[in-house]
VOGU-3710 file (C-alpha; in Angstrom, 3 decimals, decimal comma):
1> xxxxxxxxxx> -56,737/146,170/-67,834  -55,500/149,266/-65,866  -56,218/149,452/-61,928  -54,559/151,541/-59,395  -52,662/151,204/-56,421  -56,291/151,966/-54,712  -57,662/149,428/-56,316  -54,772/146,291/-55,557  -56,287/143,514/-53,538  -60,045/144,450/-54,960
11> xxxxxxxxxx> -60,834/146,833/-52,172  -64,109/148,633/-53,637  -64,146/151,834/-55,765  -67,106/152,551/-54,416  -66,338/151,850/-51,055  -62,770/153,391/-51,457  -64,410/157,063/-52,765  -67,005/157,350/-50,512  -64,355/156,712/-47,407  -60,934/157,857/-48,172
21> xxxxxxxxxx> -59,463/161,154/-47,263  -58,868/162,684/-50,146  -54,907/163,661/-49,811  -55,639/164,156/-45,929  -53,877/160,484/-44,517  -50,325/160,473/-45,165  -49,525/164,226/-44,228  -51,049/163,146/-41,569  -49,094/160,070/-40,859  -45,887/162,576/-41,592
31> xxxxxxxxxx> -46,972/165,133/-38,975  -46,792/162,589/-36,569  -43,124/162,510/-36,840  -41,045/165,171/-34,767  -38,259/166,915/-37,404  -34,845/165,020/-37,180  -32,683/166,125/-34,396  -29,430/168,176/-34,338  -27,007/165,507/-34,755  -23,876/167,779/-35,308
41> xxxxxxxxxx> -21,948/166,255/-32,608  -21,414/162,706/-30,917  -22,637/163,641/-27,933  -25,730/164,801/-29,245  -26,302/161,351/-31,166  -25,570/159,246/-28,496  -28,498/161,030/-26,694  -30,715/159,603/-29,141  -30,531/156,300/-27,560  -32,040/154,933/-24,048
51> xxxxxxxxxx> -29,501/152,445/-23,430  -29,501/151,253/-20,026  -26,194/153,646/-18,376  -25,095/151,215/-16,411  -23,479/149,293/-19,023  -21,239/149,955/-21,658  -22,617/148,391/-24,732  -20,142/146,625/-26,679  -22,672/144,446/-28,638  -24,723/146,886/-30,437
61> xxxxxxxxxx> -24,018/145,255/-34,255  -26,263/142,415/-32,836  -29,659/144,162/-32,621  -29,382/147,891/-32,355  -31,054/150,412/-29,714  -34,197/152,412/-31,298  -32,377/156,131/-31,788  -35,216/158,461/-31,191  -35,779/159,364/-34,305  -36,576/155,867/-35,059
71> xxxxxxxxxx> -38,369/155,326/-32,164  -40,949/158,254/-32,935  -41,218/157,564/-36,710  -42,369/153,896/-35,278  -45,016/155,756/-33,063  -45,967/158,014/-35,374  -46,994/155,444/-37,586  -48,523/152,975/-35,225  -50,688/155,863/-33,436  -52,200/156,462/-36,736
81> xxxxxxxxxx> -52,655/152,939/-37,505  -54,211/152,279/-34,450  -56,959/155,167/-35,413  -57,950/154,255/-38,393  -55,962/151,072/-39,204  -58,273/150,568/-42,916  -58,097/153,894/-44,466  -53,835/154,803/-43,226  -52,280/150,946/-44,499  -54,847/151,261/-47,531
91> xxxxxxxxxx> -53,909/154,465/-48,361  -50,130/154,362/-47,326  -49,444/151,052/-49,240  -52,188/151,619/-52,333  -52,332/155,242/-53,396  -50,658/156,607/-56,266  -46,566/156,922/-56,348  -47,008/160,320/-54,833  -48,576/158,968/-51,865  -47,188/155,528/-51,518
101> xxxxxxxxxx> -45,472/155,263/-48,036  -43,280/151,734/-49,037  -42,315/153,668/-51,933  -41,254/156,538/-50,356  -38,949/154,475/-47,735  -37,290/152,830/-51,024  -36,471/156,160/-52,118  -35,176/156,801/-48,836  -32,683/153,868/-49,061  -31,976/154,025/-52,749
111> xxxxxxxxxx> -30,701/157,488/-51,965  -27,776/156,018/-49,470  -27,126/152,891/-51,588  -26,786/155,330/-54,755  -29,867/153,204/-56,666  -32,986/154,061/-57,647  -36,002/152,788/-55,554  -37,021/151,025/-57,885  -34,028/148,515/-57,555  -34,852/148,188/-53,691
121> xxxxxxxxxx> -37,107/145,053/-52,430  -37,691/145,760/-48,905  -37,534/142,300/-46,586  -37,692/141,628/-42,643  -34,210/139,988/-42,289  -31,087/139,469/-43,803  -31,261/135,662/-43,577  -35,062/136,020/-45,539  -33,005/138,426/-48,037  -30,247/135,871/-48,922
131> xxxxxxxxxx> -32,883/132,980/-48,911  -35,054/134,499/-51,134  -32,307/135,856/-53,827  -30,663/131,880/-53,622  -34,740/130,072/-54,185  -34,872/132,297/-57,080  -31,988/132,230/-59,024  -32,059/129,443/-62,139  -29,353/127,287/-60,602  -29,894/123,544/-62,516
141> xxxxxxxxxx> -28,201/120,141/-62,160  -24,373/121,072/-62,108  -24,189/124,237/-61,665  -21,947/125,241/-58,571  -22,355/127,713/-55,900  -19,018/128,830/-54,688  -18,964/130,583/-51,101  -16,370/130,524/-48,440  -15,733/128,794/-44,807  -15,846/131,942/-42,971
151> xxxxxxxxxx> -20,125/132,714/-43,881  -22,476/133,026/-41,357  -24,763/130,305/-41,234  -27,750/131,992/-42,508  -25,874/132,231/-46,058  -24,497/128,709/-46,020  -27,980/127,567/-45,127  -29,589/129,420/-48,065  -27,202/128,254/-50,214  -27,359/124,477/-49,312
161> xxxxxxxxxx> -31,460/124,648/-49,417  -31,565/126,243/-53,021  -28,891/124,353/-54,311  -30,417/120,922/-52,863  -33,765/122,090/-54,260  -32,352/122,588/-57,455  -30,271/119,439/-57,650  -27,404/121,924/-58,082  -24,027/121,988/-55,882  -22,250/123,952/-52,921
171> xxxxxxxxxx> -18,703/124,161/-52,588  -17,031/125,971/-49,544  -13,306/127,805/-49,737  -10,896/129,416/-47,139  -9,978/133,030/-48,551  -7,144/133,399/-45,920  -5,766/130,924/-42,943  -5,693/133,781/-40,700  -7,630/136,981/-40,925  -5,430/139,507/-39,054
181> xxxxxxxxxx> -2,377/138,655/-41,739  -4,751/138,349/-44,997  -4,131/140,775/-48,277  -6,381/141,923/-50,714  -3,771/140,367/-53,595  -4,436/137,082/-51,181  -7,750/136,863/-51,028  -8,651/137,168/-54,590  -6,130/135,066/-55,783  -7,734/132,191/-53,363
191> xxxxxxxxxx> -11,101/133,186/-55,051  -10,290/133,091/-58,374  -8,512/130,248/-57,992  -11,269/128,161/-56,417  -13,606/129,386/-59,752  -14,395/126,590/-61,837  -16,662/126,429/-65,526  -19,367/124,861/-62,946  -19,121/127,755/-60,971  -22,456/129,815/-61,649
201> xxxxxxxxxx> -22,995/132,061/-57,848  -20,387/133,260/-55,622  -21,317/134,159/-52,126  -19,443/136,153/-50,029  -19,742/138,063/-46,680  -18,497/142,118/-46,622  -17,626/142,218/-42,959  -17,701/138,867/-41,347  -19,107/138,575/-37,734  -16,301/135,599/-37,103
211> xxxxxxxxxx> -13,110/137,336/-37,411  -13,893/141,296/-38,488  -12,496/141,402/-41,539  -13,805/143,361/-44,126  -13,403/141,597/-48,104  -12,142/144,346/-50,373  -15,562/143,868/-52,542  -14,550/146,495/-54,789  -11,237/145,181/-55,948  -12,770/141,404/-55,832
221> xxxxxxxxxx> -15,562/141,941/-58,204  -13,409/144,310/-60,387  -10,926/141,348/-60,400  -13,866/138,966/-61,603  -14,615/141,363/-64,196  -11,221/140,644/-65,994  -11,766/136,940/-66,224  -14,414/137,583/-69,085  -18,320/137,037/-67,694  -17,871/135,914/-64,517
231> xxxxxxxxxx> -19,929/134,194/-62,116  -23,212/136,405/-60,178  -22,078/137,350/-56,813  -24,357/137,245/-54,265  -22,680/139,641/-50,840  -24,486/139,375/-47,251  -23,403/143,309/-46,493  -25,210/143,526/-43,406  -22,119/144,296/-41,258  -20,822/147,300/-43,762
241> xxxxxxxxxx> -24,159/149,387/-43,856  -23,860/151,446/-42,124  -20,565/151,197/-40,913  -18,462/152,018/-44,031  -18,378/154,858/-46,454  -19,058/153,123/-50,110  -21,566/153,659/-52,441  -23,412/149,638/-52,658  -24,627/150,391/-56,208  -21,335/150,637/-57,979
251> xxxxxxxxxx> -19,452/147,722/-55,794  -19,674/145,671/-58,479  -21,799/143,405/-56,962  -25,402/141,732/-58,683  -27,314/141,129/-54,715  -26,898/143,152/-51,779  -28,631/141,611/-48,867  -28,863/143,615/-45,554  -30,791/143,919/-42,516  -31,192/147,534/-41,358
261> xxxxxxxxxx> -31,325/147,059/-37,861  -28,141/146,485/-36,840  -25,532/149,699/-37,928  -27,946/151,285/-40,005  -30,034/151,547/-36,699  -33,114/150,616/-38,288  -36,024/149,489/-37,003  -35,695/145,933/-35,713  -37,097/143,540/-38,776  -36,360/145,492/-41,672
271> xxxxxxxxxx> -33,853/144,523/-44,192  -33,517/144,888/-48,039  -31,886/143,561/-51,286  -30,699/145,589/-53,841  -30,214/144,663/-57,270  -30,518/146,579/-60,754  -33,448/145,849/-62,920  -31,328/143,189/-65,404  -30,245/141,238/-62,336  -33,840/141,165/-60,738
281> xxxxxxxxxx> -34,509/140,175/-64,292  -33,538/136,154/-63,590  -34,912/135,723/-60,354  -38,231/133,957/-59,950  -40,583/134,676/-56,746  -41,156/132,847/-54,186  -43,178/134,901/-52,313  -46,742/136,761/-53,258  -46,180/140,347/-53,564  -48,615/143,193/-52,664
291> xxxxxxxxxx> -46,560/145,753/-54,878  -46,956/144,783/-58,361  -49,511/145,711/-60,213  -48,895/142,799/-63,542  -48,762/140,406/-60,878  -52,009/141,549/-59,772  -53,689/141,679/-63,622  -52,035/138,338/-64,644  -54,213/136,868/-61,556  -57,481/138,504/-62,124
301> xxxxxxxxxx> -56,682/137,589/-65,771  -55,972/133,802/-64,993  -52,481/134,586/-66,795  -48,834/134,212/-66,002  -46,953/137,774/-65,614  -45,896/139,189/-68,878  -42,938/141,764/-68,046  -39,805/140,759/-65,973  -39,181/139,977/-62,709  -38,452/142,995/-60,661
311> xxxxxxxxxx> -37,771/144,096/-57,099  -41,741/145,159/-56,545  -42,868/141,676/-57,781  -39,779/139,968/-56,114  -41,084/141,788/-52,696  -43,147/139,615/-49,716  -46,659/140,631/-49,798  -48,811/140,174/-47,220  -49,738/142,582/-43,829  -46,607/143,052/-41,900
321> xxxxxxxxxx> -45,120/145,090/-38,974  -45,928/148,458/-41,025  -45,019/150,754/-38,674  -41,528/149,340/-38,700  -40,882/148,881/-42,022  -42,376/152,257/-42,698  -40,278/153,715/-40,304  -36,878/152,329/-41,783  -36,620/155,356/-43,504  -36,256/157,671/-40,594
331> xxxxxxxxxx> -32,809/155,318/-39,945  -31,645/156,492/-43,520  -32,852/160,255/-43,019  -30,375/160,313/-39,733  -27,408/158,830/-41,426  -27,912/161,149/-44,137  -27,913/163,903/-41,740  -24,859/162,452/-39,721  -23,169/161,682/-42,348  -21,608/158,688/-44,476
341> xxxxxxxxxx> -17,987/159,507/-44,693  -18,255/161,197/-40,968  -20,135/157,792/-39,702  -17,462/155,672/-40,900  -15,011/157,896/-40,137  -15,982/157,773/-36,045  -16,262/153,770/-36,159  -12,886/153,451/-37,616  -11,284/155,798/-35,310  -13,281/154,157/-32,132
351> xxxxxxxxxx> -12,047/150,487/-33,585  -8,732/151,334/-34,479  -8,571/152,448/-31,070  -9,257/149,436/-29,645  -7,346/147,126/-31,654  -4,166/149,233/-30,642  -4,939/148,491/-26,948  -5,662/145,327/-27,267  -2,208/144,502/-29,565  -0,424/146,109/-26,589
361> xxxxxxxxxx> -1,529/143,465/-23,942  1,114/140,105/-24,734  -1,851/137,919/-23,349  -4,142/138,759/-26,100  -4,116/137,849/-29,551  -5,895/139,932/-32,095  -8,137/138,137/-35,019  -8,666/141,237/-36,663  -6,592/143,083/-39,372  -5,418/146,211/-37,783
371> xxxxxxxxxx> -5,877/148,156/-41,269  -9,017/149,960/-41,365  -9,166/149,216/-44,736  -9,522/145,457/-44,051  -11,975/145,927/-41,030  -14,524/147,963/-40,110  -16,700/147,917/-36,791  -15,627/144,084/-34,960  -13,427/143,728/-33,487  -12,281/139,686/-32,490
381> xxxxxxxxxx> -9,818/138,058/-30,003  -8,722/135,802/-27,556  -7,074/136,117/-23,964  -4,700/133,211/-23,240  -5,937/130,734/-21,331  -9,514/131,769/-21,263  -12,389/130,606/-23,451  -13,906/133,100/-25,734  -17,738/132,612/-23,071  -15,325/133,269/-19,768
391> xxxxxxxxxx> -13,963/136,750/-21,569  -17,516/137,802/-22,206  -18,936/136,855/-18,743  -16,005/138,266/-16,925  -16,044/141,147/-18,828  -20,291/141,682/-18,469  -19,412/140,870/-14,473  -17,670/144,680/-14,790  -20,966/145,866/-16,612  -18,864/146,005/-20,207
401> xxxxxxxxxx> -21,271/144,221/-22,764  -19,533/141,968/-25,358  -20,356/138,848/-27,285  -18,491/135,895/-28,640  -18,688/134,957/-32,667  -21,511/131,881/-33,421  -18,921/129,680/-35,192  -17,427/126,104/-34,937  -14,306/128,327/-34,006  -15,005/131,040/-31,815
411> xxxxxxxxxx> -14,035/134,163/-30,140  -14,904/136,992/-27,920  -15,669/140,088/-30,069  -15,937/143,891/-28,739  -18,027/146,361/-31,235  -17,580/149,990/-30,524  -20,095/151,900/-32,435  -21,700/155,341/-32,273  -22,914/154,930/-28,779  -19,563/154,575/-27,684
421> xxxxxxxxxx> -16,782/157,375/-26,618  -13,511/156,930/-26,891  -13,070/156,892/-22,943  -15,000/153,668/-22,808  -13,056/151,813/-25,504  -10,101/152,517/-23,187  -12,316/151,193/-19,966  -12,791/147,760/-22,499  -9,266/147,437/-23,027  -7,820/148,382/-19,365
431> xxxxxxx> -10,832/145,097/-18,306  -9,140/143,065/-21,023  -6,194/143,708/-18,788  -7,423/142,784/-15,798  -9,095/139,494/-16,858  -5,793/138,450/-18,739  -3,634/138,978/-15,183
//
């Protein structure tokens, strides 16, 4: 049985010819979006943004600000949705490859990861990413699932759900006792000495929102390698894209899960996993997809799917915030233009920055490794004698926007990203002064 893209979800051929513009809907949807801006200079990109000038935003890893090339890609889309909301999605989502908008934004993002789109499975979170790679991996009675103490809830929770599910275990390890003196040679001796025959999944954390640190993924998985086959490992990399210049194809790692709107700048509910076509392979779906087509004829053939499980059928179906997701790509298209190395190179400099300052003040102790190469864009610390909340509402009292770390241990944390300047890292650090006395 062969059936298009057109013809997914039984929407009439008849209907569908007698309707459709031929060719005519996505150039227009395209037109609708202004050419990217000249982004040559950080001035210029921090223009993109309407954050609210009487701040200075300290927080933006959180939930980013809309740039305005995201912001008009979103509009773009949703005006034409809002025209003719039946012939744009129908078209967009089931036309041929040529015309096939989710496609198209997979290509988008392969191109920065170093993939091919077809390895891409675009999600609305990173916490829905992780959850969805842990439900459907083959874990059984016994196997292990080896992540560390320092993960962010959402990938401890999806590990302890799929592994209860499963009737499999969870086992938690500390890579370092304290962040700001941890080594590379230290933190993969920890890891490969906590690796046991039950050990099946590792899950780790690229840049982790508690401390700032950023695990030398690279050397860890290439580390792994040597041991013979080792164990899948499963990386939450949502505070590294974006942030750092690496290529996430050839980390070494078998599941990338990100969200895109935090220092990508995407659109806010958009996320992805990455994976290459063996490692999408094991997984089993959880969720219906609207982007494969076997899944499709194996249900209008009362069947079970006959090829492999891949990142199309592994992707959640269903009608979602389109004009976001669709719009994801614009985020890519303005890093691209900005720059990768360039991008990273600006956050380190801004961070590095700010983690001298704040090493200079006695009062303050600094969480974070001072090496660039073991951080990236958080920055975490304490002020003596001052809770990690009081830092963060004394320092929002002088308009300075920072955050403290969700974690049984906490701290206050100061982000500077690409809507900062170098002058306001040094306005952070002279308030860290004055709340510390």
């Amino acid at each position: 049985m062969s059936l298009t893209r057109r013809e997914f979800l039984a929407v009439p051929a008849a209907l569908a010819a007698s309707t459709l513009v031929p060719g005519g809907l996505l150039a227009a949807v395209i037109s609708e979006t202004p050419a990217m801006p000249d982004l040559s200079d950080w001035s210029r990109v921090r223009a993109q943004f309407v954050l609210d000038p009487e701040y200075l935003h300290f927080a933006s890893f959180f939930i980013a600000s809309h740039p305005a090339p995201v912001r008009e890609a979103i509009e773009g889309y949703r005006r034409a949705i809002d025209r003719n909301p039946f012939l744009v999605v129908e078209q967009a989502m089931f036309e041929d490859e040529a015309h096939n908008v989710p496609l198209k934004v997979c290509t988008q993002i392969a191109e920065y990861l170093g993939g091919r789109a077809q390895d891409v499975c675009l999600t609305r979170s990173t916490t829905e990413s992780l959850a969805m790679v842990y439900q459907g991996l083959p874990l059984r009675p016994g196997d292990e699932v080896l992540c560390t103490t320092h993960d962010h809830y959402s990938h401890h929770e999806s590990i302890r759900l799929a592994t209860a599910r499963a009737g499999a275990t969870m086992r938690k390890v500390p890579l370092f006792e304290d962040a700001a003196q941890a080594t590379t040679d230290g933190i993969i001796a920890r890891l490969r000495q906590a690796i046991t025959p039950k050990t099946r999944v590792i899950g780790l954390t690229w840049v982790h929102s508690s401390t700032g640190i950023r695990l030398p993924i690279r050397e860890i998985t290439a580390a792994l390698r040597e041991s013979g086959e080792p164990p899948l490992v499963v990386l939450d990399g949502v505070h590294g894209l974006g942030a750092v210049d690496e290529t996430v194809a050839t980390m070494g790692v078998d599941f990338f899960c990100a969200g895109t709107h935090k220092w990508m700048l995407g659109p806010r509910g958009t996320a992805l996993i990455w994976a290459n076509a063996q490692r999408w392979a094991i997984l089993r779906p959880t969720i219906p997809n609207f982007s494969d087509m076997e899944s499709y004829e194996a249900w209008m053939e009362d069947r079970a799917p006959a090829t492999p499980t891949s990142a199309a059928r592994m992707t959640p179906g269903g009608f979602h915030a389109f004009e976001h997701q669709w719009g994801a790509a614009a985020a890519f298209r303005m890093h691209k233009q900005m720059g990768r190395p360039r991008v990273a190179a600006r956050i380190r400099s801004l961070n590095d920055q700010l983690k001298q300052g704040l090493a200079e003040n006695r009062k303050v102790r600094v969480h974070t490794p001072r090496s660039g190469d073991l951080s990236a864009g958080l920055v975490a610390f304490e002020v003596e004698g001052l809770k990690p909340a009081e830092v963060v509402k004394q320092l929002l009292a002088r308009n300075i926007i920072a955050s403290t770390s969700p974690y049984a241990i906490t701290y206050a944390r100061l982000a500077p990203s690409l809507v900062n300047t170098p002058e306001e890292v040094d306005k952070a650090v002279r308030a860290v002064r004055e709340i510390s006395g």
